[in-house]
C-alpha positions in Angstrom: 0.0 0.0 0.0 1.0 3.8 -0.9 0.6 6.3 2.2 1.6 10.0 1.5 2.6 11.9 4.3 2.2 15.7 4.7 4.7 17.5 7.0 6.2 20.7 7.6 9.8 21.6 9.0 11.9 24.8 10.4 15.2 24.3 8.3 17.4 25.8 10.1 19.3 22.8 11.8 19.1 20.7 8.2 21.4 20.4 5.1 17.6 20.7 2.7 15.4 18.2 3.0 17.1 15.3 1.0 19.5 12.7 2.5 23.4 14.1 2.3 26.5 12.2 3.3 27.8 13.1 6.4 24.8 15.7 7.4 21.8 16.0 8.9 19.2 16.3 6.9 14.5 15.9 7.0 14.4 12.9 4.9 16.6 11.0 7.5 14.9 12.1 10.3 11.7 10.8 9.2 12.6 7.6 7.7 14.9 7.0 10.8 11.3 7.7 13.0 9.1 5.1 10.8 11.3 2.4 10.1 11.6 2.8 13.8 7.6 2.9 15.2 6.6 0.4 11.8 9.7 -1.8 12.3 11.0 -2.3 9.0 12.8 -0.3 6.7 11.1 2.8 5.3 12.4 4.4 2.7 10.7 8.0 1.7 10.1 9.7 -1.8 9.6 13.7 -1.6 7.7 16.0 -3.7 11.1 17.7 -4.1 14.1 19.0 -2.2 14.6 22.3 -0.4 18.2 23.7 0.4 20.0 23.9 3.3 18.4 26.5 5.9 15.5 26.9 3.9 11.7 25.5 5.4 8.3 23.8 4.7 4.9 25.0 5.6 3.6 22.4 3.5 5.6 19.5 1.9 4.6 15.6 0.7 6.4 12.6 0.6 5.4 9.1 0.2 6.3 5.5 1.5 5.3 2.1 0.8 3.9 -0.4 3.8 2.7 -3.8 3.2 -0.4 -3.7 5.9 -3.2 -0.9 7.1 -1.0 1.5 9.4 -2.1 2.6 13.1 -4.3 5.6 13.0 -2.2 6.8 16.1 0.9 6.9 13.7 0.8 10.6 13.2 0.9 11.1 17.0 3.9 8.4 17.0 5.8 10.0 14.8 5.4 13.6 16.4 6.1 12.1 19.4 9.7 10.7 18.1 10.4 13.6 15.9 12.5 16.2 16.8 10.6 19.7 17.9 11.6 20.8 14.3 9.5 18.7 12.2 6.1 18.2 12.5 3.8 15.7 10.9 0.1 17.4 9.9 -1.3 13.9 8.4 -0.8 10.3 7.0 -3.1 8.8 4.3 -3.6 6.3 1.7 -3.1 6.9 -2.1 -3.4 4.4 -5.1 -0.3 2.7 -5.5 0.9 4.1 -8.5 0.6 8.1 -7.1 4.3 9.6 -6.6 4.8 12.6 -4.9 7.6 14.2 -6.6 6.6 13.0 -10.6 2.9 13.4 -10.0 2.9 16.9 -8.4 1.5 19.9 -10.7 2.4 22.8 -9.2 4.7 23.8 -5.8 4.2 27.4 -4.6 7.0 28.9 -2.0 7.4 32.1 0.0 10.2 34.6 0.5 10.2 36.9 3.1 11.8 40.2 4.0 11.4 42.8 6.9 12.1 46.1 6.0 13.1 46.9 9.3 15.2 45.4 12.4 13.0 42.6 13.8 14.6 40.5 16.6 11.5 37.9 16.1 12.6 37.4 12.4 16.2 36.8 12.2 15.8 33.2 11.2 12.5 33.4 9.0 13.0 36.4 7.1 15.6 38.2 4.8 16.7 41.5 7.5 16.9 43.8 4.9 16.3 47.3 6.5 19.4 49.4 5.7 18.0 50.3 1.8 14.5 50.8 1.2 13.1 49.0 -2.0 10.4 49.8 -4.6 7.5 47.4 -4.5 6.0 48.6 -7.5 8.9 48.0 -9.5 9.1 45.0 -8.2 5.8 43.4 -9.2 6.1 45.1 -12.8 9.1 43.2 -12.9 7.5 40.0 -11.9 4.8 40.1 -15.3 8.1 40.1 -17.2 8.8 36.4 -15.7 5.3 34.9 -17.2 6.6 36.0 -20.6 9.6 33.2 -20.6 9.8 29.4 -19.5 13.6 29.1 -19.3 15.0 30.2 -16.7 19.1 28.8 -16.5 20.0 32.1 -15.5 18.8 31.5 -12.3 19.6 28.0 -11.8 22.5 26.7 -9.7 25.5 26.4 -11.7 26.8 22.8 -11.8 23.3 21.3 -10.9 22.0 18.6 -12.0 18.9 20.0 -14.1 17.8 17.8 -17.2 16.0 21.3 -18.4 15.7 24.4 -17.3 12.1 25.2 -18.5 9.2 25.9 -16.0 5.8 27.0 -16.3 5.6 30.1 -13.8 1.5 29.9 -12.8 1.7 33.1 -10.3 4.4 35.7 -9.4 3.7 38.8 -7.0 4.9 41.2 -3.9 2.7 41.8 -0.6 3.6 44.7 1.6 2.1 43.9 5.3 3.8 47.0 7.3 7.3 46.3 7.3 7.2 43.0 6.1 7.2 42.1 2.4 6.0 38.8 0.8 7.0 37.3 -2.6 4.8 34.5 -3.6 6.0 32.0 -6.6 3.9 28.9 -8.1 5.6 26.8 -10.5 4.9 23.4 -12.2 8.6 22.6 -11.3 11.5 24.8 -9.4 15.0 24.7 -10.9 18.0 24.4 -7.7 18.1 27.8 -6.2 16.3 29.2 -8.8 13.4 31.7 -6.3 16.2 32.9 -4.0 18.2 34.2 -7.6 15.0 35.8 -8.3 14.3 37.2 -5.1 18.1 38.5 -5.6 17.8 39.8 -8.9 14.2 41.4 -7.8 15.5 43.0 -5.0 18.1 44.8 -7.4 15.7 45.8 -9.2 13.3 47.3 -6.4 16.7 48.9 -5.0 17.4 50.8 -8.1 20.2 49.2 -9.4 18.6 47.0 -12.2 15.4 48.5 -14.0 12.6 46.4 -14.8 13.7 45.8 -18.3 16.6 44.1 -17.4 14.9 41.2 -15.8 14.4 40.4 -19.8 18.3 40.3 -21.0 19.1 38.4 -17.7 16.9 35.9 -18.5 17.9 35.8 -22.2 21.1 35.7 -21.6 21.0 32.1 -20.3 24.3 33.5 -18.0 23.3 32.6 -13.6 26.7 35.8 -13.4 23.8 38.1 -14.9 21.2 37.7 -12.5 21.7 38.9 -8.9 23.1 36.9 -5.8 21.0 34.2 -4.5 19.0 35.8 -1.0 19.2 34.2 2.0 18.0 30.7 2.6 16.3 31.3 5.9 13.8 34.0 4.6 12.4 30.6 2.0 9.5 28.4 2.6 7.6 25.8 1.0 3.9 26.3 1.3 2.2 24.3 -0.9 2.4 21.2 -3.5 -0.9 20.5 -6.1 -1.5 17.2 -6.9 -4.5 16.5 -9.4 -6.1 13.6 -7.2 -6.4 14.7 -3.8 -7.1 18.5 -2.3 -4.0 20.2 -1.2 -4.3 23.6 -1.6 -4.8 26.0 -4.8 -2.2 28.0 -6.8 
C-alpha cells in the first residue's frame, strides 16, 4: 500500500530536506522515526528537495507499507520527531501516485522585513538598511510569465535535465514592514526563487530597471542575474496534486 505523508519543518538545523553524506538532513529524520515505530525499513520519496536553511509549511512525501498503518501513527511520529518537524497527516493513495513526478504545481514564499525585527532573524531576509520599490518589483514580476527558461537562475553545476518551467503566479505583498513574494511553479529549478528574489530585490533597489529582468533571463548566464537571498527568509507552502485536495495555486 502507498501512504503520502504531509509535513512541515523549520530548516534551520538541516542540510535541505534530501538525504546528504555526512549531514543532517528531514528525509533522514523521518525515515529514521518510521522504520523505527513500523519496524522495517522505510524508505521515503519527496515531492522535491529544499536547500540547506530553507523551510516547509507544507511539503509531501510518500512510502510504501505492506499492511493498514495505526491511525495513532501521526501522533507516534510527532512524538519521536524532533521539535523541528512536524507531521500534519498520513493517508492512503493508489499505488501508483508519486509525490515528486505526479505533483503539478509547488508554490513557495520569501520573506523580507524592512526593518530590524529580533523575532525574524531566522524566517525572514533583514533587509532594513535600503528601502526597496514594491511597485517595480511586481512590474518586474509580469516580465517572468513572458519566458519558461530560466538557467539564468539555476544553480551552476546542478543537475537539471532542463531548465524550463511554467511560472503559474508571481507577486509582492507589503504587510507594514514585512514584504512577501509569492512563486507557483509546475517545477522549481535548484536555487532558482532565491536568484530571483536577488535579482528582484536589485531591481526594487534601483540598481537594475525592470527591463533588465528580460536580457538576464535571455542571456542564459546565472553571473547576470543577482546573488542568491538568504535561505532562511524561504519556505515551501504548498504542492498540487490532481487527485487529492492540497491547496490552490
Amino acid at each position: 500500500m502507498r501512504y503520502f505523508i504531509e509535513f512541515s519543518y523549520n530548516g534551520k538545523n538541516y542540510f535541505g530536506y534530501q538525504i546528504q553524506p555526512n549531514e543532517i538532513s528531514v528525509q533522514e529524520e523521518l525515515e529514521k522515526a518510521l522504520s523505527t515505530i513500523l519496524r522495517q525499513e522505510i524508505k521515503i520519496t519527496g515531492a522535491g528537495r529544499t536547500d540547506t536553511g530553507v523551510h516547509a509549511k507544507k511539503m509531501f512525501a510518500h512510502f510504501d507499507f505492506e499492511d493498514k498503518i495505526s491511525e495513532k501513527l501521526t501522533a507516534q511520529l510527532n512524538s519521536f520527531l524532533p521539535p523541528d518537524i512536524s507531521v500534519k497527516r498520513i493517508f492512503e493513495v493508489k499505488n501508483d501516485l508519486h509525490a515528486r513526478f505526479d505533483a503539478t504545481f509547488r508554490t513557495y514564499e520569501y520573506y523580507i522585513s524592512l526593518e530590524k525585527n529580533p523575532f525574524t532573524q531566522n524566517s525572514a531576509w533583514q533587509h532594513w538598511k535600503r528601502d526597496l520599490d514594491v511597485e517595480k518589483m511586481n512590474e518586474a514580476c509580469k516580465i517572468l510569465f513572458e519566458y519558461e527558461d530560466f538557467e539564468s537562475f539555476a544553480k551552476v553545476g546542478g543537475d537539471n535535465k532542463t531548465t524550463f518551467c511554467k511560472i503559474y503566479k508571481a507577486n509582492w505583498e507589503q504587510n507594514g514592514s514585512e514584504l512577501k513574494f509569492t512563486i507557483s511553479a509546475d517545477r522549481f529549478l535548484r536555487n532558482m526563487v532565491r536568484a530571483i528574489v536577488g535579482t528582484m530585490v536589485e531591481i526594487g533597489g534601483g540598481k537594475l530597471q525592470p527591463e533588465g529582468l528580460r536580457k538576464i533571463i535571455e542571456s542564459k548566464n546565472r553571473n547576470s542575474a543577482g546573488t542568491s537571498a538568504p535561505a532562511h527568509g524561504l519556505f515551501l507552502v504548498d504542492v498540487g496534486y490532481p487527485e487529492f485536495e492540497s491547496g490552490s495555486v
